[in-house]
C-alpha positions in Angstrom: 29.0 -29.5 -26.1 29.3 -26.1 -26.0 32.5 -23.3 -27.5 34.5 -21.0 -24.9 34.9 -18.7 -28.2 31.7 -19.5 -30.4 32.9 -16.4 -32.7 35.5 -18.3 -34.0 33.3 -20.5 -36.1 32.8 -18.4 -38.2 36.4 -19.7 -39.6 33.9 -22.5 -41.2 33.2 -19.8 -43.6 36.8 -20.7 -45.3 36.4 -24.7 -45.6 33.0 -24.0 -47.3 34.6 -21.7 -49.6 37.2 -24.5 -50.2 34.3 -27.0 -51.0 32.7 -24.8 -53.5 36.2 -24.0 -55.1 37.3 -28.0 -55.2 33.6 -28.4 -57.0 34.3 -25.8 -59.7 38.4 -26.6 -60.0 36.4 -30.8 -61.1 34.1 -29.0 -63.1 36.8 -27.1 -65.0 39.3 -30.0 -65.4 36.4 -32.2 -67.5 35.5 -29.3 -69.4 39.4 -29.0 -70.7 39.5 -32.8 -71.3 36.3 -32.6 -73.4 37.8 -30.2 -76.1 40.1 -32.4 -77.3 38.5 -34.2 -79.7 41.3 -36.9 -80.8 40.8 -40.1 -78.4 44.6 -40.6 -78.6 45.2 -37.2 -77.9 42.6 -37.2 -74.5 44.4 -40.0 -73.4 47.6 -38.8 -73.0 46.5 -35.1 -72.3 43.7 -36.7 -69.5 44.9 -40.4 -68.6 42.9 -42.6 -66.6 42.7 -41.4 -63.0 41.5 -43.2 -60.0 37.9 -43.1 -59.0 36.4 -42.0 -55.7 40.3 -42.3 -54.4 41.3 -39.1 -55.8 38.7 -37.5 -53.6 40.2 -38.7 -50.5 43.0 -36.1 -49.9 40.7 -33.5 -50.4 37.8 -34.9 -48.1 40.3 -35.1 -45.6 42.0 -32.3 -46.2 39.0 -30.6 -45.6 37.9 -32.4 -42.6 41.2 -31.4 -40.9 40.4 -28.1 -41.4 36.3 -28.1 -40.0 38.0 -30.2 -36.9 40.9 -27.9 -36.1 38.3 -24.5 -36.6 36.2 -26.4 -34.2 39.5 -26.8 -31.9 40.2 -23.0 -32.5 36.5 -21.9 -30.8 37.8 -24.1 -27.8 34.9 -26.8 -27.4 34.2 -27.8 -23.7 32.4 -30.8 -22.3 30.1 -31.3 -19.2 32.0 -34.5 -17.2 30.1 -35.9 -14.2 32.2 -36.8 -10.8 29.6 -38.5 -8.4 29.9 -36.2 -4.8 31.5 -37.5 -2.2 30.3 -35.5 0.3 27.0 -34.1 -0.2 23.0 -35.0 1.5 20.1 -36.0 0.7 16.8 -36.1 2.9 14.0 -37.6 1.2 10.8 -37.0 2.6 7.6 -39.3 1.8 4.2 -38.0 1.7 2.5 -41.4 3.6 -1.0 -39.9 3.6 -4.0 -41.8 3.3 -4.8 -40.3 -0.5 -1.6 -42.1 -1.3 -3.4 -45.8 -1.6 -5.3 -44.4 -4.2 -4.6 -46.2 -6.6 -4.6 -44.3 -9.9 -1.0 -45.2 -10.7 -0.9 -48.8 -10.4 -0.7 -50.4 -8.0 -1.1 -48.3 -5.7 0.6 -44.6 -5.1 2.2 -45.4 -2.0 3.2 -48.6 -3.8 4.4 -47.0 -7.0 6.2 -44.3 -4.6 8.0 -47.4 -2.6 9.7 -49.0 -5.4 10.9 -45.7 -6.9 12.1 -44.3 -4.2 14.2 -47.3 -3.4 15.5 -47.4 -7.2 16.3 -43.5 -6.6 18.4 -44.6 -3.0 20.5 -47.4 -4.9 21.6 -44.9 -7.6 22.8 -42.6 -5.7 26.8 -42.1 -5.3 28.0 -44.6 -2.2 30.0 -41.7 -0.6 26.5 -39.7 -0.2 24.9 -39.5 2.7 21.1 -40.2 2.3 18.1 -39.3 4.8 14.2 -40.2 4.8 11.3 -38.8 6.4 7.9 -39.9 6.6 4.6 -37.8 6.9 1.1 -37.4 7.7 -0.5 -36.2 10.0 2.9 -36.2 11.5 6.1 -36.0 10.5 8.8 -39.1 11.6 12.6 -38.6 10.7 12.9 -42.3 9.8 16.4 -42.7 8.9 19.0 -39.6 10.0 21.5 -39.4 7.2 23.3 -41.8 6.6 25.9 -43.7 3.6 23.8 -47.2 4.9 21.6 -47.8 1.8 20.5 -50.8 3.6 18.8 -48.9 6.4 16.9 -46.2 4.2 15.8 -49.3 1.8 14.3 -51.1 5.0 12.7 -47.9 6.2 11.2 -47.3 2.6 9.7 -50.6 2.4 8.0 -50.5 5.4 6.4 -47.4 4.9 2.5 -47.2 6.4 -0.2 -44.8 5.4 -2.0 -42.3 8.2 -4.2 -39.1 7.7 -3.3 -35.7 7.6 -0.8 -34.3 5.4 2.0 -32.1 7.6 4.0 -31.1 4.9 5.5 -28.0 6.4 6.8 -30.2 9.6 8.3 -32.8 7.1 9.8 -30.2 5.3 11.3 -28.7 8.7 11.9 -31.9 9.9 14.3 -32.7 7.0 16.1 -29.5 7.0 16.9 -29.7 10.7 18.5 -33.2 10.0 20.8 -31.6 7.6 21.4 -28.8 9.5 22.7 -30.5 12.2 25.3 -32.4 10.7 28.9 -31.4 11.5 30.9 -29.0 8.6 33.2 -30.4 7.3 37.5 -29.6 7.4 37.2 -25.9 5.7 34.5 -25.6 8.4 31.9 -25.8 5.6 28.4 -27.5 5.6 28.2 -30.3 3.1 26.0 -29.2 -0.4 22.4 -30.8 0.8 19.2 -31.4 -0.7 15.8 -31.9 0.3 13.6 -34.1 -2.1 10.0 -34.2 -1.2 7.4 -36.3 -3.0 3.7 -35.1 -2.0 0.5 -36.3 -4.1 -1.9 -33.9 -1.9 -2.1 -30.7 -0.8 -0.8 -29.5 3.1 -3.8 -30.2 5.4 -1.7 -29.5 8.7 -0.4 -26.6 10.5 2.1 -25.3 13.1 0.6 -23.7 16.1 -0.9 -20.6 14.8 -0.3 -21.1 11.2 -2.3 -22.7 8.7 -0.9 -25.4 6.7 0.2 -23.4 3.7 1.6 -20.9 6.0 4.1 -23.8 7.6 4.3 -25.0 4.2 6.1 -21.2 3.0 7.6 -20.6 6.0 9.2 -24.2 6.1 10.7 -23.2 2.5 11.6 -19.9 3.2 13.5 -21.0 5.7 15.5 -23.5 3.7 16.3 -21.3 1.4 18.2 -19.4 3.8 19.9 -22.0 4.9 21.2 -22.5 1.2 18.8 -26.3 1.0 17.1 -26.9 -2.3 13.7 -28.7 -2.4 13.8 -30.7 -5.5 9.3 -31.4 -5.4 7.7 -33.6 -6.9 3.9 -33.7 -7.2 3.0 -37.4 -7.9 -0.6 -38.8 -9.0 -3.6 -37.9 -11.3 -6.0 -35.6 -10.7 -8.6 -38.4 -11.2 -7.5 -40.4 -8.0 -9.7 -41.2 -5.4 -10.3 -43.4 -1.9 -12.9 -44.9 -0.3 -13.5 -43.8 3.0 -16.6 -45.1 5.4 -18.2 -46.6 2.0 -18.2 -43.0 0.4 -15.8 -42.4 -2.8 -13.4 -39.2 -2.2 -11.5 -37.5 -4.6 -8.4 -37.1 -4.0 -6.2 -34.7 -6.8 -2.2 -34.2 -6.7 -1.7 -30.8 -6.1 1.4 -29.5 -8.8 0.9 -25.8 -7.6 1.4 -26.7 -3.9 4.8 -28.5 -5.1 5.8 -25.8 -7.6 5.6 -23.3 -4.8 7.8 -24.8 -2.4 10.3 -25.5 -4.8 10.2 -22.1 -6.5 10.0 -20.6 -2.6 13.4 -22.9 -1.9 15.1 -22.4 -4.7 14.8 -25.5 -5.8 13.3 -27.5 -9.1 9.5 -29.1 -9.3 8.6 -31.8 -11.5 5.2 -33.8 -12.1 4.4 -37.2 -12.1 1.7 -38.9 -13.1 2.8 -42.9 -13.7 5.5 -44.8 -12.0 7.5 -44.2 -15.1 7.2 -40.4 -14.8 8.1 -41.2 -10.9 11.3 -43.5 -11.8 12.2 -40.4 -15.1 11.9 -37.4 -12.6 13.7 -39.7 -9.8 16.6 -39.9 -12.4 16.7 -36.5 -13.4 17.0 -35.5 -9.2 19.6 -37.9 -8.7 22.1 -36.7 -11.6 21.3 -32.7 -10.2 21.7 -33.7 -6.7 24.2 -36.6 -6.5 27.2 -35.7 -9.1 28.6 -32.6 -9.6 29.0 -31.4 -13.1 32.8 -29.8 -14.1 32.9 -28.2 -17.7 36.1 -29.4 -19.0 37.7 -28.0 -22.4 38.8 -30.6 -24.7 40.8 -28.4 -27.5 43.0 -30.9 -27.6 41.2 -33.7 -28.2 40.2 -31.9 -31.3 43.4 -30.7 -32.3 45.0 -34.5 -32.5 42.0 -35.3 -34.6 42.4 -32.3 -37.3 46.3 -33.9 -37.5 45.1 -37.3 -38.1 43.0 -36.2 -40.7 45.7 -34.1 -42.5 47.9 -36.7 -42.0 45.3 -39.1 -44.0 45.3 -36.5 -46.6 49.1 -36.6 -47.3 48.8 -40.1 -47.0 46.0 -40.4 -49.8 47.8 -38.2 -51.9 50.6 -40.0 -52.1 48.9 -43.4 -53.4 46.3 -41.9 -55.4 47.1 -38.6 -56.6 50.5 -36.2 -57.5 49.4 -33.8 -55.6 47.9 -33.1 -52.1 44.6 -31.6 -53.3 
């Protein structure tokens, strides 16, 4: 929650001042009482009064007044609406390093079921794409609101060598680029997520791979396309390959840089659980839109209630209001 007009609380000064007051006005009242030493005479001068009752119209009292300053500096909420018309191209790393298997059971494995918890999230009226890559790239699915197809695809997944990150990345953006604008003659808000666990190891034509790699994000960038990254794995992983153990280390600065280069967000991974958190976080950024809406008046019609219960109280349990 945050306040259109934070100055204003400084209003909260004067219900303070009110508790302080209310402390020394109880304070002052059993001092009086005390000096009269006759027991006949205290009762009649201080009769019996109620117990903790007779500090309800004042709690309340004062609670109406904390609520309604609070009102006053026009609070505001953050209300998620899922997007209706919005997409998503998620694009696999597939690369051999990704049956390492450091995060159990396997990466690729790991990857698969998170990626498919990711798809099922998403709002229905989104359109969702998935790309595959190794030493290739493969536009798997074209966007689409099937979740059925993309699940399929994701599940089916098979691992190759080479890691063409800059083609997956291209690959994805050309998918969203191609889709129609909508009425206002608009694209649709898109988003590129791309899970890698290696660094690029493929170029195009006379670039080397982390050449593609910036000029792939540069590029979407322009086109106003987010790369949400994600680099998943340990940097203890490793695969056997022709009986000889390789290491095979996520690469977080790789994933950072294409995200920072898009203008997008990178996050790190190093367990399925991490996977399924940072999954969660993508989804809420690129699958709902967040509206700040100001809710004065839900606080207002809580201050009333609350003076209202103070006139109330006072009435049963005390002459007077305070």
């Amino acid at each position: 929650m945050s306040f259109l007009a934070g100055w204003r609380l400084l209003l909260l000064v004067g219900p303070l001042a009110l508790v302080v007051g209310y402390r020394v006005a109880e304070r002052s009242r059993r001092k009086a009482a005390v000096r009269f030493t006759s027991v006949d005479l205290l009762a009649s001068v201080a009769p019996r009064r109620p117990g903790w009752q007779r500090h309800v119209p004042a709690i309340a009292l004062l609670g109406a007044l904390v609520v309604l300053v609070l009102g006053f500096a026009r609070p505001t909420w953050d209300v998620r609406t899922p997007k209706q018309r919005a997409t998503v191209v998620l694009t696999l790393d597939t690369s051999a390093s990704m049956t390492a298997d450091d995060v159990a059971p396997t990466r690729l494995a790991a990857a698969q079921a998170q990626a498919q918890t990711f798809a099922q999230a998403l709002p229905a009226g989104l359109q969702l794409g998935l790309v595959a890559f190794d030493q290739n790239a493969q536009m798997l699915v074209a966007p689409t609101a099937d979740r059925s197809t993309v699940l399929a695809a994701i599940h089916h997944l098979q691992v190759g060598g080479g890691t063409a990150t800059g083609d997956a990345i291209s690959l994805a953006l050309n998918a969203i680029t191609a889709l129609p604008p909508g009425a206002d003659g608009k694209p649709a808000p898109a988003a590129i997520v791309l899970m890698s666990d290696g660094a690029p190891t493929i170029g195009r034509g006379d670039q080397s791979p982390m050449q593609a790699v910036d000029a792939a994000a540069v590029s979407a960038k322009q086109a106003g396309v987010g790369i949400s990254t994600i680099a998943f794995g340990t940097q203890n992983g490793s695969v056997t390959v022709q009986g000889h153990v390789v290491g095979v280390p996520s690469d977080p600065a790789t994933m950072s840089r294409i995200a920072a280069e898009s203008g997008g967000q990178s996050f790190t991974a190093e367990t399925a659980k991490q996977l399924k958190s940072v999954y969660d976080q993508i989804g809420r950024s690129v699958g709902y839109d967040v509206h700040r809406t100001e809710i004065t008046a839900w606080f207002t019609g809580i201050g009333l209630a609350l003076a209202m219960l103070a006139a109330i109280a006072a009435l049963l349990w005390s002459p007077r209001l305070v």
